[in-house]
C-alpha positions in Angstrom: 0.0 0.0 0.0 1.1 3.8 -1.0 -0.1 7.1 0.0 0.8 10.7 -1.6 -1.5 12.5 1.0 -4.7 12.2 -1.9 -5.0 8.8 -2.3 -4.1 5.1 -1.5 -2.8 2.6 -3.7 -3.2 -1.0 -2.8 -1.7 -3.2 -4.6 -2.6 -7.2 -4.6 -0.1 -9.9 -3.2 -1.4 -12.4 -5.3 -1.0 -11.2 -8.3 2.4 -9.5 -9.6 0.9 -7.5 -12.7 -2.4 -6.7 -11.2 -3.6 -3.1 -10.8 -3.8 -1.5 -7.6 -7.1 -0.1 -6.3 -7.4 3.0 -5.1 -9.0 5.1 -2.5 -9.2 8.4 -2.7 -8.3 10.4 0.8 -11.3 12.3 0.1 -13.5 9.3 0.6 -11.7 7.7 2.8 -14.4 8.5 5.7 -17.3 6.3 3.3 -14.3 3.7 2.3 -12.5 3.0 5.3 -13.7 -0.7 5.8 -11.8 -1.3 2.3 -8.6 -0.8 4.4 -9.8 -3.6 7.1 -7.0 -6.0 6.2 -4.6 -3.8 8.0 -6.0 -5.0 11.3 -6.2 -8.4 12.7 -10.0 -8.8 13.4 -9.2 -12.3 14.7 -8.5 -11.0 17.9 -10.6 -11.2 20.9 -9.6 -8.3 22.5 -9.9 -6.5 19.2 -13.6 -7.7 18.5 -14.6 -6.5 22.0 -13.1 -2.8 21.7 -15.1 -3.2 18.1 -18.1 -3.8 19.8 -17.6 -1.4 22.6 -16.9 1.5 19.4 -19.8 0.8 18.0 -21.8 1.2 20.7 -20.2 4.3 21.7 -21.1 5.5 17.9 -24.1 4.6 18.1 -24.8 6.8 22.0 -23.1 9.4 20.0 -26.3 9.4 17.1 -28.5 9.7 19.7 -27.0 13.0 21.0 -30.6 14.8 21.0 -31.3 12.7 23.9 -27.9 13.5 25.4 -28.1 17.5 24.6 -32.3 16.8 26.1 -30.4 15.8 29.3 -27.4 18.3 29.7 -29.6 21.4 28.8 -31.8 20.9 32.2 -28.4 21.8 34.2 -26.5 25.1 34.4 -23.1 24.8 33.2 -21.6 24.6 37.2 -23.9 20.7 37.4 -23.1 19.8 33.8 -19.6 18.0 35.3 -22.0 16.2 37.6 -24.3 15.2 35.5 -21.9 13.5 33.0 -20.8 11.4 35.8 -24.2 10.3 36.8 -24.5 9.8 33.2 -21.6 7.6 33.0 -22.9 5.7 36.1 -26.0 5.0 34.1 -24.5 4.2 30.5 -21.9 1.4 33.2 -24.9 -0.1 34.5 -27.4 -3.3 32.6 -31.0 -1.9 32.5 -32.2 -4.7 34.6 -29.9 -3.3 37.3 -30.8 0.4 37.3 -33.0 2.2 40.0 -36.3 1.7 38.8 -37.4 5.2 39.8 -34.9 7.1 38.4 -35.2 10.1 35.8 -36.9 9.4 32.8 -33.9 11.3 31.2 -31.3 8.7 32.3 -33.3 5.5 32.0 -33.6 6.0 28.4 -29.9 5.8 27.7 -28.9 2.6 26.5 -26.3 -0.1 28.5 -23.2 0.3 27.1 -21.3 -2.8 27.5 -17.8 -3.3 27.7 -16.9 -1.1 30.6 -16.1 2.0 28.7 -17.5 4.1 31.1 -16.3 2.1 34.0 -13.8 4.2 35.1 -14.9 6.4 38.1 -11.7 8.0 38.2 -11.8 9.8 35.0 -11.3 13.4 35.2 -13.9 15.5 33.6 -13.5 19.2 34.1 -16.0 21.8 35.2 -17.8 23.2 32.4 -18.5 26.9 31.3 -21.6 28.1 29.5 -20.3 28.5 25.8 -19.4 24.7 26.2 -22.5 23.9 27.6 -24.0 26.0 24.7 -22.0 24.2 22.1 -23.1 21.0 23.5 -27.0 21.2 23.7 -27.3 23.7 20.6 -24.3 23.5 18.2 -23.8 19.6 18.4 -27.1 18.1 19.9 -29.6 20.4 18.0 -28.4 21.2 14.7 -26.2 18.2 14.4 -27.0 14.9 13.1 -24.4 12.7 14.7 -25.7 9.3 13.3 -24.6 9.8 9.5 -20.8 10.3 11.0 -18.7 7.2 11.4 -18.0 5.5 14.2 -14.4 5.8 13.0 -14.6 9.3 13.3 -15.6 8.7 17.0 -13.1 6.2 18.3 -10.0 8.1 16.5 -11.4 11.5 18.6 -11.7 9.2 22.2 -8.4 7.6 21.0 -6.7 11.0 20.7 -8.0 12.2 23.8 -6.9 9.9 25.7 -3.0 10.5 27.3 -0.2 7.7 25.2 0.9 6.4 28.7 -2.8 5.9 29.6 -4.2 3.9 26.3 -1.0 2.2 25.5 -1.1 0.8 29.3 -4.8 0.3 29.1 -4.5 -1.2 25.1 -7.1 1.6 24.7 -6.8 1.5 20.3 -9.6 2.0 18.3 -10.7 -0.5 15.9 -13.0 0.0 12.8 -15.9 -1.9 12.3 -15.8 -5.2 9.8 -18.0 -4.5 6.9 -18.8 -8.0 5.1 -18.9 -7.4 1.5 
């Protein structure tokens, strides 16, 4: 496989004289899944942070419900809220308080213990961030035609190189049978 920063040329193994295919960097968020062979989907580990992505995608399509919930708190609660919201997205439905706010319950179980971790730091928020949140990205936004590439290369980013490579915290794209 080459790359000259517009597109990707890959070139069979099997056959010497055959011509490459190519993937244009401009498509590349529609045609990632043709670049699949570069990872070893065999893994288990690597099936379950596959699984875990794609349910974090999929939370992040449904941010109307998300911006629904963070707009009810002034920017000083927002921090708070997120980690009650974590608590909630941790926890199977069949073990959540059964009288808790309608808000929360209808967030879905997200399996795999990505938002396990009680000691993550989450800042205190301001209200242009707040803002941004519940208008710019929740409202206007529709977050379910974006990959859920796009999503696991930002939380893989985010995260500090110590920290993922200790934790094996990679993101893996989803398989696409063709």
């Amino acid at each position: 496989m080459t790359c000259n920063f517009s597109e990707f040329l890959i070139y069979g193994m099997e056959k010497s004289n055959c011509e490459p295919k190519q993937i244009f960097l401009k498509d590349l968020p529609k045609e990632y899944y043709r670049l699949q062979f570069l990872a070893d989907t065999g893994n288990d580990s690597i099936k379950m942070e596959m699984e875990i992505s794609l349910k974090a995608g999929e939370l992040v399509g449904k941010r109307k419900m998300f911006g629904k919930y963070l707009q009810r708190f002034p920017a000083m609660d927002v921090r708070k809220a997120l980690i009650e919201l974590f608590q909630v997205l941790d926890t199977p439905i069949s073990d959540r308080d059964p009288y808790m706010n309608d808000d929360l319950s209808a967030f879905p179980y997200v399996n795999g213990g990505l938002f396990a971790d009680e000691n993550i730091e989450i800042l205190r928020f301001i209200d242009e961030i707040v803002d941004l949140l519940v208008n710019g990205a929740s409202k206007v936004f529709n977050w379910a035609d974006i990959s859920p590439t796009i999503f696991g290369a930002v939380f893989e980013s985010t995260l500090n190189p110590d920290t993922r490579r200790s934790g094996g915290m990679h993101y893996t794209v989803r398989q696409e049978v063709a």
